[in-house]
C-alpha positions in Angstrom: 152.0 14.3 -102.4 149.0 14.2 -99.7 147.1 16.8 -99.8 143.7 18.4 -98.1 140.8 18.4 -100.6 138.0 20.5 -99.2 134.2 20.3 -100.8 133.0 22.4 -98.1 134.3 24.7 -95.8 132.2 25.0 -92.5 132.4 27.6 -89.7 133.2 25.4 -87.1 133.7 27.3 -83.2 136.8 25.9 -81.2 136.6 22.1 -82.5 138.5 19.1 -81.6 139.6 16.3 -83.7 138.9 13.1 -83.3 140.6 10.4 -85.9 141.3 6.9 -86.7 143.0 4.6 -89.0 142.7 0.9 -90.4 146.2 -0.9 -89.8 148.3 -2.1 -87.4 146.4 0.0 -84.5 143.3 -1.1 -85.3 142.8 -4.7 -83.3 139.1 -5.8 -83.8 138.3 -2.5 -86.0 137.8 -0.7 -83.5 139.6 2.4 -84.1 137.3 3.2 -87.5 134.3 1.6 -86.0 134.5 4.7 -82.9 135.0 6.8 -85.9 131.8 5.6 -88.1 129.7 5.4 -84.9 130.3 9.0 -84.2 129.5 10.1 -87.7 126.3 8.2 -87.9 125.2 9.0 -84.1 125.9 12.5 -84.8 125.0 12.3 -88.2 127.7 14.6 -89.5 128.5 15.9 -93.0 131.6 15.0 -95.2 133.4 17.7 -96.5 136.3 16.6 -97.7 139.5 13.9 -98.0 142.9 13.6 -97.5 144.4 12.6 -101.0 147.7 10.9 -100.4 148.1 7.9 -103.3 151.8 8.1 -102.9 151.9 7.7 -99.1 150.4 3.8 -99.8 151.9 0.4 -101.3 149.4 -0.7 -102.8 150.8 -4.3 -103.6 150.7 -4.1 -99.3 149.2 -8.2 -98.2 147.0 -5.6 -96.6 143.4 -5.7 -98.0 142.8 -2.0 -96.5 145.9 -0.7 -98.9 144.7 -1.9 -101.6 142.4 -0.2 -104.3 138.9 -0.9 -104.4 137.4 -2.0 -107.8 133.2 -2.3 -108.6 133.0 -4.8 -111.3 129.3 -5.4 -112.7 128.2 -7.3 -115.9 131.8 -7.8 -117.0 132.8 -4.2 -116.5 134.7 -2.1 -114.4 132.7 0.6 -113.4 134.5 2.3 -110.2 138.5 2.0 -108.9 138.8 3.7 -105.7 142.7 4.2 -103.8 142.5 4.6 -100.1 141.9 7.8 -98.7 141.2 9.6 -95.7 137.8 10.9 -95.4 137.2 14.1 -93.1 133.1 14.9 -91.7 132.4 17.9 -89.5 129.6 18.2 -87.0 128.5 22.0 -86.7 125.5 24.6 -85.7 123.8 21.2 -83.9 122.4 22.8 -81.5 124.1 22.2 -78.1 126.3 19.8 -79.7 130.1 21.0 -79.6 131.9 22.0 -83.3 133.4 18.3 -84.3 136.0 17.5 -87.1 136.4 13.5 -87.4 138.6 12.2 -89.9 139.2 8.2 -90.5 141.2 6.6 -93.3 144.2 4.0 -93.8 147.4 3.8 -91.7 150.1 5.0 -94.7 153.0 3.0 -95.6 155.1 5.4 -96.8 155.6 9.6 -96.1 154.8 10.2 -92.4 155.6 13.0 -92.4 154.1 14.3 -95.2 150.8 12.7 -94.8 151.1 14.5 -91.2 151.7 17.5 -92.5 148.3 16.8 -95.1 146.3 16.9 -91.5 147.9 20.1 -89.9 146.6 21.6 -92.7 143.7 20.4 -91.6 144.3 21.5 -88.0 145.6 24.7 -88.5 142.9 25.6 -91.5 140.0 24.8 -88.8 142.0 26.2 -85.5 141.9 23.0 -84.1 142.5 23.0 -80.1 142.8 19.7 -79.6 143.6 16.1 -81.3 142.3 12.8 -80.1 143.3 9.7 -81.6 141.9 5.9 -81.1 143.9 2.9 -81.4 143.4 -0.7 -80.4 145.6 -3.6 -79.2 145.7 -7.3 -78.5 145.2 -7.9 -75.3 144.9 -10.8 -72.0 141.5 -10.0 -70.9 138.2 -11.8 -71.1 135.1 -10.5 -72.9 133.6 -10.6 -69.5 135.0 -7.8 -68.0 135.4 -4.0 -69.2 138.0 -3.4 -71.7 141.3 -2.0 -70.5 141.4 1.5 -71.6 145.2 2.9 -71.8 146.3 6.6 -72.6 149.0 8.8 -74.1 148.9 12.5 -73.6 150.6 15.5 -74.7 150.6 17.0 -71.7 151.0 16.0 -68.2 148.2 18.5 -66.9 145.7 16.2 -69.4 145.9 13.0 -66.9 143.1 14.6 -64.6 140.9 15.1 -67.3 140.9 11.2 -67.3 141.6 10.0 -64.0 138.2 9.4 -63.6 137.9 7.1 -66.4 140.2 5.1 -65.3 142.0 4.9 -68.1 146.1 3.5 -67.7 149.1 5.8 -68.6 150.9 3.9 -71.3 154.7 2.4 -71.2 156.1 1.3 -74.0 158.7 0.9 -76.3 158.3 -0.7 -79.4 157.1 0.5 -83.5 154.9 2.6 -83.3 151.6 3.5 -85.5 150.7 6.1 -87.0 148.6 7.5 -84.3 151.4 8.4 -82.0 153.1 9.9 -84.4 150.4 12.3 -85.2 150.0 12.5 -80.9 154.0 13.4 -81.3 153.4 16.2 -83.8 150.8 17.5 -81.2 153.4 17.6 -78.5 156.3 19.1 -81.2 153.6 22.1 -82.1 152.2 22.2 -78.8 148.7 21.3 -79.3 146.7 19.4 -77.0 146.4 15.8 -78.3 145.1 12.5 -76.3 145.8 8.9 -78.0 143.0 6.5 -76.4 143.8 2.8 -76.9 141.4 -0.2 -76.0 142.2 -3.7 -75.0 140.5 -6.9 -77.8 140.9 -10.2 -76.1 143.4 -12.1 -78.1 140.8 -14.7 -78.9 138.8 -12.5 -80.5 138.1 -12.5 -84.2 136.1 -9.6 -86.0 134.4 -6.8 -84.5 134.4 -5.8 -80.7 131.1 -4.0 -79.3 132.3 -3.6 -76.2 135.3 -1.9 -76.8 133.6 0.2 -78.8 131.2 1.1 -76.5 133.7 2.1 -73.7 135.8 4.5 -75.9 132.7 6.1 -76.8 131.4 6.2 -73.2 134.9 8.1 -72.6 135.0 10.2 -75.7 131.4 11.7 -74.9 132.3 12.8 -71.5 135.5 14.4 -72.5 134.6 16.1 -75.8 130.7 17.0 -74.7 128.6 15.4 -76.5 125.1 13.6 -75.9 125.7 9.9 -77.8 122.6 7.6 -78.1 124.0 4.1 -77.9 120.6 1.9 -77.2 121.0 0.2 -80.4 125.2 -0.6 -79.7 124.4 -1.5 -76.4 121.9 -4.4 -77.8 124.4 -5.3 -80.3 127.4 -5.9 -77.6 124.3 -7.6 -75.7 123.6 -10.0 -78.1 127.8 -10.4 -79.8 128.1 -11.3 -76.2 125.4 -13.8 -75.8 126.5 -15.2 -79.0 130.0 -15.8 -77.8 128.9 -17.5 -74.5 127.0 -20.1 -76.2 130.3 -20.8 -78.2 132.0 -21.4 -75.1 129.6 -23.5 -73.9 130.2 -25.6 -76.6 134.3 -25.6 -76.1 135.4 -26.4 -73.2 139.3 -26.0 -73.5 138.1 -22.2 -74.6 136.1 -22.2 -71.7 138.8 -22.7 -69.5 141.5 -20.7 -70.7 138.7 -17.4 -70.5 138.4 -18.1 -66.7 142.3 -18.2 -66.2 141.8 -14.8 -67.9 139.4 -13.7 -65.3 141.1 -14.8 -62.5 144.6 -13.1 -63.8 142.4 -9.9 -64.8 140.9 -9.9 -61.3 144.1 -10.1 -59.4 145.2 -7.5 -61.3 142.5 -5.0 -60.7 143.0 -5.8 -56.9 146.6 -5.6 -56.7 146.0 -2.2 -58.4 143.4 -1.5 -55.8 146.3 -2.4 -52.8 148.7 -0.2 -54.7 146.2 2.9 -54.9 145.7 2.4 -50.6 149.2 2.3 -49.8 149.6 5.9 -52.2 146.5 7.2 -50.1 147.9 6.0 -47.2 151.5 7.6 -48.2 150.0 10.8 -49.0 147.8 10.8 -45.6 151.8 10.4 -43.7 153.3 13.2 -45.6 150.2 15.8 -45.1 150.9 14.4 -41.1 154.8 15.0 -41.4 154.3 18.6 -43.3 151.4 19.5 -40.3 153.9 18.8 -37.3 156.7 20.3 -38.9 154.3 23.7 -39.2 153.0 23.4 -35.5 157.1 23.1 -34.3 157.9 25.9 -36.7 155.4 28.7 -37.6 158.4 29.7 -40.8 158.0 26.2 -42.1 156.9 25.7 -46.1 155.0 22.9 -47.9 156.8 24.6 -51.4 159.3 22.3 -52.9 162.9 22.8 -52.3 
């Protein structure tokens, strides 16, 4: 069943866990591309895998279930099954302790491929978890990604309030991120589940979406990301896809009814924020004259 296989065993000082998975949360690869662009920003080592082969179909229509085969001259030379590879970053100077681990979504033994990376978490001291997903979504390339989050623990929403990230609703299947982010909340470890929007139209990779979920991830794990060259690359993916649209018109047309629909929304999200400040503004003046008419009067819940 899976299992942690360590090569090397790295003192690593309070870390955090960041992790990712190809499959059915992974819309436009992003969820593994965050991943793979933190290991080679960072430049972390690998030292070790998750080895899980019964966890997988691997007659799945899925391409990433599948083994891997290296065929030259005639002759198999290499057969690889999915796993779940695990990189540290440690003693980088002013860089924080990081554990990032990104593999397959697995078809089969939740719970036991779970209970593959608590041994993971627990043999590390983890403190927190943070896992990316990605989603189909109604928004245009030409506006920032929507960024939605699922948390743990209610205290966790201020850490990313000023992201302006969206606190997820939903009811639905479920991947297997979440139910690594439910573990978390069962063992009562921090964890944060970070999903980004793809534009349904979309095919391939998504820069931009990338880019955003690191932008985030930096600021709330502490660490310095250089991102010049995958800010030129979302640059030019996005000049690329403007020159298509200037060639399709229909295509065109249906992005700008996605502009206008993702505009309104922003504003009538704006509106709804104003009338909460201007709420909150009524109660402080409600609580205030009910302490100058009565000097016993208390602003603790009843």
């Amino acid at each position: 069943m899976a299992r942690m296989i360590l090569r090397h065993e790295p003192s690593l000082r309070d870390p955090v866990l960041l992790v990712g998975f190809a499959g059915w949360a992974n819309a436009a690869g992003i969820s593994l591309d965050v991943i793979s662009q933190l290991q080679s920003l960072l430049a972390t080592d690998s030292i070790g895998t998750l080895d899980a082969p019964e966890c997988y179909v691997i007659t799945n229509p899925s391409t990433a279930n599948r083994p891997i085969t290296t065929i030259r001259s005639g002759l198999v030379e290499e057969l690889r099954f999915p796993v779940t590879e695990i990189h540290a970053l440690h003693e980088a100077g002013t860089q924080p302790d990081l554990l990032l681990m990104q593999g397959v979504e697995p078809d089969l033994y939740w719970q036991e491929f779970t209970d593959a990376i608590w041994s993971v978490i627990t043999r590390f001291s983890v403190s927190r978890v943070y896992t990316i997903g990605s989603y189909l979504d109604h928004i245009p390339h030409t506006r920032p990604p929507r960024i939605s989050a699922v948390v743990t623990d209610p205290r966790l929403k201020a850490e990313l309030r000023p992201h302006h990230v969206d606190f997820t609703g939903y009811e639905g299947p479920t991947s297997i991120q979440t139910f690594l982010l439910w573990s978390c909340q069962q063992r009562q470890v921090e964890g944060i589940s970070l999903w980004g929007g793809v534009p349904t139209y979309l095919q391939g990779t998504y820069p931009k979406g990338v880019l955003q979920l690191l932008s985030i991830l930096s600021n709330l794990v502490g660490v310095t990301l250089d991102t010049t060259r995958l800010q030129a690359w979302a640059a030019d993916f996005e000049n690329a896809l403007q020159k298509q649209l200037a060639k399709n018109e229909e295509m065109a047309t249906f992005v700008k009814q996605l502009e206008r629909a993702y505009d309104k929304a922003l504003k009538d999200t704006d509106l709804l924020r104003g009338d909460e400040m201007v709420e909150e503004i009524q109660q402080f003046l409600r609580r205030r004259t009910r302490s100058d008419s009565d000097p016993h009067s208390s602003d603790q819940p009843q």
